[in-house]
C-alpha positions in Angstrom: 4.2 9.6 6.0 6.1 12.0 7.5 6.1 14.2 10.4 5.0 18.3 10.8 7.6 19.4 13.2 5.7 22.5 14.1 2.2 22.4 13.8 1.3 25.9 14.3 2.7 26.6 11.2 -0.6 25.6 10.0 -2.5 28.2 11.1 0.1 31.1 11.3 2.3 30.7 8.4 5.1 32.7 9.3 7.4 31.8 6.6 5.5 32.3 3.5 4.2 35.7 3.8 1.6 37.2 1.2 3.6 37.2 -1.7 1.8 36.7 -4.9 3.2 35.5 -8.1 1.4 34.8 -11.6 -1.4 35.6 -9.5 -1.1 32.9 -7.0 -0.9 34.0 -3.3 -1.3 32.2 0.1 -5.2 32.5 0.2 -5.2 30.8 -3.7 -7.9 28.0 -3.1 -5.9 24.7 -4.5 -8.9 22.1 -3.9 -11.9 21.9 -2.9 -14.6 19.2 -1.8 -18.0 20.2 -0.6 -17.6 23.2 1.4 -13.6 22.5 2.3 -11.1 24.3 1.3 -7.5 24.0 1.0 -5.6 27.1 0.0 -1.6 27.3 -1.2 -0.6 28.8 2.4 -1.8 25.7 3.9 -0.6 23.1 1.5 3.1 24.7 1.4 3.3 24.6 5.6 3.1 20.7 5.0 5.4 20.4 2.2 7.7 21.9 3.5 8.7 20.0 6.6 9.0 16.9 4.3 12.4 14.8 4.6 13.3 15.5 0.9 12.6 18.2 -1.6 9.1 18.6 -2.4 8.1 17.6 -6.1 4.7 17.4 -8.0 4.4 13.7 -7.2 4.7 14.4 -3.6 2.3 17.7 -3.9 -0.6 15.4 -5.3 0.2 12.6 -2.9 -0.4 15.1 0.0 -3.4 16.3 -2.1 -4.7 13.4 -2.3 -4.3 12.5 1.5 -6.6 15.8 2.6 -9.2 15.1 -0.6 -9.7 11.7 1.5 -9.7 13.4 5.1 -11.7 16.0 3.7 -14.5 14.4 2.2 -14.8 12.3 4.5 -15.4 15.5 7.5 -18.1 16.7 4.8 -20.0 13.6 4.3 -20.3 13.2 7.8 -21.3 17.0 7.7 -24.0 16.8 5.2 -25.2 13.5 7.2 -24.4 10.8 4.2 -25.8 7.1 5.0 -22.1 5.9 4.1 -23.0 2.7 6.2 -26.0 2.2 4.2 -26.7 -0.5 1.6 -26.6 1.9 -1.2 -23.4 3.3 -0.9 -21.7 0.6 0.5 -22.0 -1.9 -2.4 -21.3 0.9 -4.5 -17.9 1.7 -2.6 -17.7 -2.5 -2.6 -18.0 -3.1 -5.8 -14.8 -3.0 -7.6 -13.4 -5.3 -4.2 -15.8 -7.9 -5.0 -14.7 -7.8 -8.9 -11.2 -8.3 -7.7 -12.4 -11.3 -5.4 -14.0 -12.7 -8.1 -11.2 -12.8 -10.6 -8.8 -14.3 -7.7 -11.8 -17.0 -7.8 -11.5 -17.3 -11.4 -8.0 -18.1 -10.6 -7.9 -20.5 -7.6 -10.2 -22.4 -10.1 -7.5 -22.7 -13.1 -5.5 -23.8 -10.5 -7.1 -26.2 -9.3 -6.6 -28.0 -12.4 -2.5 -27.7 -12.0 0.1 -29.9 -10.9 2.0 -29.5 -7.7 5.8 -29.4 -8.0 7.5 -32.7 -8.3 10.0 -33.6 -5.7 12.7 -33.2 -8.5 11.6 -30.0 -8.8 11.9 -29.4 -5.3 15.1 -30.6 -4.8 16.7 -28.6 -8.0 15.5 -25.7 -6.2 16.9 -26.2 -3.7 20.5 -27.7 -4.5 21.0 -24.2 -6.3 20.6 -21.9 -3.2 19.4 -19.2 -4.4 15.9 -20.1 -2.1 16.4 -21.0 0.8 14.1 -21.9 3.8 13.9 -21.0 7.8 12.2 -21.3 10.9 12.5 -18.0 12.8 12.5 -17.5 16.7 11.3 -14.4 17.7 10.9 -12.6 21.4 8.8 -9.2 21.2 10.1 -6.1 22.8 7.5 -3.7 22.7 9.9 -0.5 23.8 12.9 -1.1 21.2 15.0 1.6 24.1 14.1 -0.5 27.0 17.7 -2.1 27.7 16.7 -4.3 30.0 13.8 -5.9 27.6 16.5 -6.0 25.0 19.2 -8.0 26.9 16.2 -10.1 28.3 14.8 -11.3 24.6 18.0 -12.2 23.7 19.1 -14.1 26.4 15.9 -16.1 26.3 17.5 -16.6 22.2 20.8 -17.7 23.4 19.0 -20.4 25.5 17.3 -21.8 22.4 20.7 -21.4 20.4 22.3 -23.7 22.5 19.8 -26.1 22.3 19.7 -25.9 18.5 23.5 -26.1 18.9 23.5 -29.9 20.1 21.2 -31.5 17.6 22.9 -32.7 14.3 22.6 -30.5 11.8 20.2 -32.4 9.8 18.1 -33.1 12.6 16.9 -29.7 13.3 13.7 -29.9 15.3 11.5 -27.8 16.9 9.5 -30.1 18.9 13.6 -31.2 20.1 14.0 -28.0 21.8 12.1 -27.7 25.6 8.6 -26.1 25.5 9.5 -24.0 28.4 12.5 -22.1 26.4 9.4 -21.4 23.6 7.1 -20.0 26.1 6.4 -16.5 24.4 8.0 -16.8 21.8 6.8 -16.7 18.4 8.3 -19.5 16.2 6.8 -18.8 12.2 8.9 -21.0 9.0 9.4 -19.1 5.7 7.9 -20.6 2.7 11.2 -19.6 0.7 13.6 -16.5 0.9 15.7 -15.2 -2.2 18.5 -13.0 -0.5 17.2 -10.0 -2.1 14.1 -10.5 -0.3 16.3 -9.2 3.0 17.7 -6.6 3.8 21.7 -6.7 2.6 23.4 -6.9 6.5 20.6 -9.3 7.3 20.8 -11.2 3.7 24.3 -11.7 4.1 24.5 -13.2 7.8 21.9 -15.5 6.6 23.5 -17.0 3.5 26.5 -17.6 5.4 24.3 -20.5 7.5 24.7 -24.0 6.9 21.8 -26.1 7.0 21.3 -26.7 10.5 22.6 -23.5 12.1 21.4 -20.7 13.8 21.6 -17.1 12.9 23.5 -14.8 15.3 20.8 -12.3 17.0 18.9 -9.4 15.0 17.6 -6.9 17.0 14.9 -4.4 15.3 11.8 -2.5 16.3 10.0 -5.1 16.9 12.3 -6.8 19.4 15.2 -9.5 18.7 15.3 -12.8 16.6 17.0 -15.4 15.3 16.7 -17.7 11.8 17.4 -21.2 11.6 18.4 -22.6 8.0 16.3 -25.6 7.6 17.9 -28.6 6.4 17.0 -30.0 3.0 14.7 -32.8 4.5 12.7 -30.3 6.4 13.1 -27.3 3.6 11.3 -29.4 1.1 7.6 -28.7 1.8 8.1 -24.7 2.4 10.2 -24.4 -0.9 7.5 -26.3 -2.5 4.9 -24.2 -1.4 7.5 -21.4 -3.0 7.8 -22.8 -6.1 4.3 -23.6 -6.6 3.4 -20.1 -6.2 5.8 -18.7 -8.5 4.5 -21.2 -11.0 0.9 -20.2 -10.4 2.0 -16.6 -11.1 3.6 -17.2 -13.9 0.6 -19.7 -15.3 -1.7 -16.9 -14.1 -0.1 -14.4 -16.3 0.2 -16.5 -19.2 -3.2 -17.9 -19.1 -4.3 -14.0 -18.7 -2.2 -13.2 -21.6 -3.7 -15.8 -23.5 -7.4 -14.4 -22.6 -6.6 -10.8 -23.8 -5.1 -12.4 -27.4 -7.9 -14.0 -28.3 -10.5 -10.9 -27.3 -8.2 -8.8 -29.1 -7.9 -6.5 -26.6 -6.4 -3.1 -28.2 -6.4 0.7 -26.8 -7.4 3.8 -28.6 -4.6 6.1 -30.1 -5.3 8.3 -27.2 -5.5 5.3 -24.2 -2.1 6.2 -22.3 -2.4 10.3 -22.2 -6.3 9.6 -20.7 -4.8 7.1 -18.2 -2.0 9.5 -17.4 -5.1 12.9 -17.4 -7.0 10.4 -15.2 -3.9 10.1 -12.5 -4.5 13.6 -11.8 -6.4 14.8 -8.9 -9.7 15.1 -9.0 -9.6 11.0 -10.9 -11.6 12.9 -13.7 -11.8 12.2 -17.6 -12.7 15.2 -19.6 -15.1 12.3 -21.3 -16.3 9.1 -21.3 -15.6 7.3 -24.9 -14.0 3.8 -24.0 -10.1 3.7 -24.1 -10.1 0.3 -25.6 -12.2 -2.7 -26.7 -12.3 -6.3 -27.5 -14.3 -9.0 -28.5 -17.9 -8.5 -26.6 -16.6 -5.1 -24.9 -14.9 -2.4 -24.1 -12.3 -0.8 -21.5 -14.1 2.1 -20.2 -13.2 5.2 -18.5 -15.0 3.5 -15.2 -13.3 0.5 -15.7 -9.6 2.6 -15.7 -11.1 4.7 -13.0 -11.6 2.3 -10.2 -8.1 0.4 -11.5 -6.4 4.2 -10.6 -8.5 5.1 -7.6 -7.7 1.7 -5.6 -3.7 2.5 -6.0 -2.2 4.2 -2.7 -2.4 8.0 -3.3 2.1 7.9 -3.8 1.5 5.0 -6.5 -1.1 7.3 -8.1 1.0 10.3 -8.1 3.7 8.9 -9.2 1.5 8.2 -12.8 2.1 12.1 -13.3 6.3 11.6 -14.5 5.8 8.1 -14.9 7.1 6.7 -18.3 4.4 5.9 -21.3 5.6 2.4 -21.2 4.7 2.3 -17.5 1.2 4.1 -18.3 0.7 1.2 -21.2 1.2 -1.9 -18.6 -1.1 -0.3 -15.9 -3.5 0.5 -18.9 -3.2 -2.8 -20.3 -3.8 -4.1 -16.7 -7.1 -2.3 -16.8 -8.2 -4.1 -20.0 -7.5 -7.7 -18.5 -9.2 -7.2 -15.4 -12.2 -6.0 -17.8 -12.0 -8.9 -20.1 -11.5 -11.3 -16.5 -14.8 -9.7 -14.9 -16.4 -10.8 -17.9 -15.8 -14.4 -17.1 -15.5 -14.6 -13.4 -17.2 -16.6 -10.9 -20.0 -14.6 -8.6 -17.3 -14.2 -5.2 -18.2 -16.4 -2.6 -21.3 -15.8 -0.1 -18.6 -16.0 2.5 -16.2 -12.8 1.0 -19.2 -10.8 0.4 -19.9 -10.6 4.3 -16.0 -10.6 4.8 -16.1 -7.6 2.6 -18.7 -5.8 4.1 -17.8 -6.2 7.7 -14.0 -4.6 6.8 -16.6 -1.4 5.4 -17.8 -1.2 8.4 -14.9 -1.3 10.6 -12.8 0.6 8.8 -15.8 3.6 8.9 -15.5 2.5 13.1 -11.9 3.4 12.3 -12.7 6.8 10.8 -15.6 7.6 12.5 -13.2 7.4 16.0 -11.0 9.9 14.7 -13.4 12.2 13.6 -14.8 12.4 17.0 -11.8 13.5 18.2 -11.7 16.7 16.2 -12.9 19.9 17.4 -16.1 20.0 15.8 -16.6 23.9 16.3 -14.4 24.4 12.7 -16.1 23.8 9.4 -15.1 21.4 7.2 -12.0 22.9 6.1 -10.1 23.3 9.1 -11.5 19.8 10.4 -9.7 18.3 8.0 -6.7 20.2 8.3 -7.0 19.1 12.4 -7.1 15.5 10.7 -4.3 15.7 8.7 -2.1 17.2 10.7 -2.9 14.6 13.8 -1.8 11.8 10.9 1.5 13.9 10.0 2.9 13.9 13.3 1.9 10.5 14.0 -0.5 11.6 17.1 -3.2 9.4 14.2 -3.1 6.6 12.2 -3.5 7.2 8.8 -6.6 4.8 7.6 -7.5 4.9 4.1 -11.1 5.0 2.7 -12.2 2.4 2.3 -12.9 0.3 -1.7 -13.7 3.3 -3.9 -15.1 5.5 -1.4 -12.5 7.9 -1.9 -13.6 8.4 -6.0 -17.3 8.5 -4.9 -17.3 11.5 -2.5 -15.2 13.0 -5.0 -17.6 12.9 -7.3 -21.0 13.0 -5.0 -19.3 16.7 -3.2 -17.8 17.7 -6.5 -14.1 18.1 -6.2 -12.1 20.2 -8.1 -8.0 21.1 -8.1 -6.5 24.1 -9.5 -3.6 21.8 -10.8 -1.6 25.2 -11.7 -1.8 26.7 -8.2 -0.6 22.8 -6.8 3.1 23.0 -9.4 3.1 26.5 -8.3 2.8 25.4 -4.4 5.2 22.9 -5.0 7.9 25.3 -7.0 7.8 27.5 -4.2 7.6 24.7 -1.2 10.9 23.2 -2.8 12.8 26.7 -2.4 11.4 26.9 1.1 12.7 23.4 1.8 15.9 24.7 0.3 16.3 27.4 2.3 15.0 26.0 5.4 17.7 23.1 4.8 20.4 25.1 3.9 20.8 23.2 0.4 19.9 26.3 -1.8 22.2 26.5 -4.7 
């Protein structure tokens, strides 16, 4: 998310004026949940202090965001029991069906073969995966010299150590526990260059098995990688290869599942799917987008698929191609046709579940409290928001489907004209503002 550069902007609005146009102004109300409100003027002063020109997909996104926030401040308004039983396995609910079809899966592979060491060893005499142990010293202030120069000293030590073993006698446990102390040592299960970024990716490649990695400094402090040797790479490429298998067994046996249902889509499936990406998550009606044998893909069933997505992946359904629409609606249909014949999730996953609920409402509940509760609703949420833009808040998302049910429990609604308005007149702003006006 990005940052508001001048807050104030919020309330004041210097830069927008009144100006009305097709009868859109800076009081126009763009959405609304419960008793918030969030007008044009307001939505604008956001956009426009975005890195890159604002677009519709961006304008939802952001939408989308205070929708959350605000429903959230008006639940808590209206005194909702959202940590009670009732809404809580509600908001739960679609989490525990994906829980149960990763069960359903862990059980089909159960029955599978682990790679053979032939496998293994193919894998890894083409190079294109390759496995290694990573030494890492954390440096909490990235600008703090000093810390810097320290972490990768404490590197260089280990680097020399790992310089006098043979290079096919890498070892860990050969290096002195008292150059380890705090420092975290983690070994990829396999890395495909593009996996990295392309100055890191290409330092990396250029390792034989054996040798060290000169130092990478980041954010999070400095580190080096260690190519494992082919004895010691065996067991994490494994582990890779076995995965990729899984996935690909996974989809074909899912595949495989949807064929013999025969699992088909209504005429009018993807444009309902695409409708259903727009803010409020609302169909204009309820018949099923698709069946197969023994039942249907319902509007609910494509709801809760939609409303789990991050609010940018949801957007970005608006100007997203049919073809794209199809595989996410298609999606929607195996996960029905899987529910069908998943396992009850675990005792264990339940609870797990549920206690995540509850801490991720501790979560929100502690940065509610630290609004000023004298506003209403509206500007609460606004407060919120604006806290999370600048990066003064973390930005926590509601939890499981929570999002979709105060939606529809404080009746949402979006003037989707005024928001492409907004937006048309938030990307001239930006223009201006940014001197990139043509």
């Amino acid at each position: 998310m990005y940052r508001v550069i001048a807050p104030l902007l919020l309330l004041a609005l210097p830069m927008v004026g009144c100006s009305t146009d097709g009868g859109f102004s800076d009081s126009t109300v763009v959405a609304t949940i419960g008793e918030a409100e969030l007008t044009a003027g307001e939505l604008e002063a956001l956009l426009i202090q975005a890195p890159a020109a604002p677009t519709l997909v961006q304008g939802q996104a952001v939408l989308s965001t205070w929708l959350d926030h605000a429903g959230y401040v008006v639940a808590n308004t209206r005194g909702d029991d959202l940590r009670g039983a009732a809404i809580r396995d509600e908001v739960t609910a679609p989490e525990l069906v994906r829980v149960s079809i990763l069960e359903l899966a862990m059980q089909t592979r159960a029955t599978r073969v682990d790679p053979t060491d032939v496998q293994v060893d193919s894998l890894a005499s083409l190079g294109t995966v390759r496995a290694f142990t990573r030494f890492s010293v954390p440096v909490p202030d990235p600008t703090d010299s000093a810390a810097v120069d320290g972490a990768i000293r404490r590197l260089g030590n280990i680097r020399l150590e790992i310089g006098k073993l043979p290079l096919d006698s890498f070892s860990v446990a050969a290096i002195p526990p008292a150059l380890l102390r705090d420092v975290e040592v983690s070994t990829t299960s396999g890395l495909m260059r593009a996996d990295l970024p392309p100055a890191i990716g290409a330092g990396l490649w250029q390792l034989e098995p054996g040798m060290a990695s000169d130092f990478i400094s980041g954010a999070g402090g400095a580190q080096i990688f260690v190519r494992l040797p082919a004895n010691q790479a065996r067991d994490p490429l494994r582990t890779w290869l076995a995965e990729r298998l899984n996935l690909a067994a996974d989809q074909k046996y899912v595949d495989s599942l949807a064929a013999a249902a025969g699992l088909r889509f209504t005429d009018d499936a993807v444009g309902r799917m695409r409708q259903l990406s727009r803010e409020p998550i609302r169909s204009e009606g309820d018949a099923p987008l698709g069946s197969f044998e023994g039942g249907e893909v319902t509007v609910v069933d494509a709801r809760n698929w939609i409303g789990f997505m991050p609010a940018a992946a949801r957007a970005s359904m608006l100007d997203g191609s049919d073809s794209a629409i199809s595989t996410l609606l298609t999606e929607a249909g195996k996960r029905a046709i899987m529910q069908r014949i998943a396992p009850a999730p675990p005792a264990e996953a339940v609870a797990a579940i549920q206690a995540s609920y509850a801490a991720r409402l501790d979560s929100l509940d502690a940065a509610l409290a630290t609004l000023d509760a004298s506003g209403g609703p509206g500007p609460r949420a606004m407060q919120w928001l604006t806290r999370i833009f600048q990066g003064q808040a973390p930005l926590v998302a509601l939890p499981g489907s929570l999002g979709l049910l105060l939606r529809d429990r404080h009746e949402a609604t979006v003037d989707f004209e005024a928001l492409e308005w907004v937006v048309e007149r938030a990307a001239s702003a930006w223009a201006v503002k940014t001197g990139t006006e043509t």
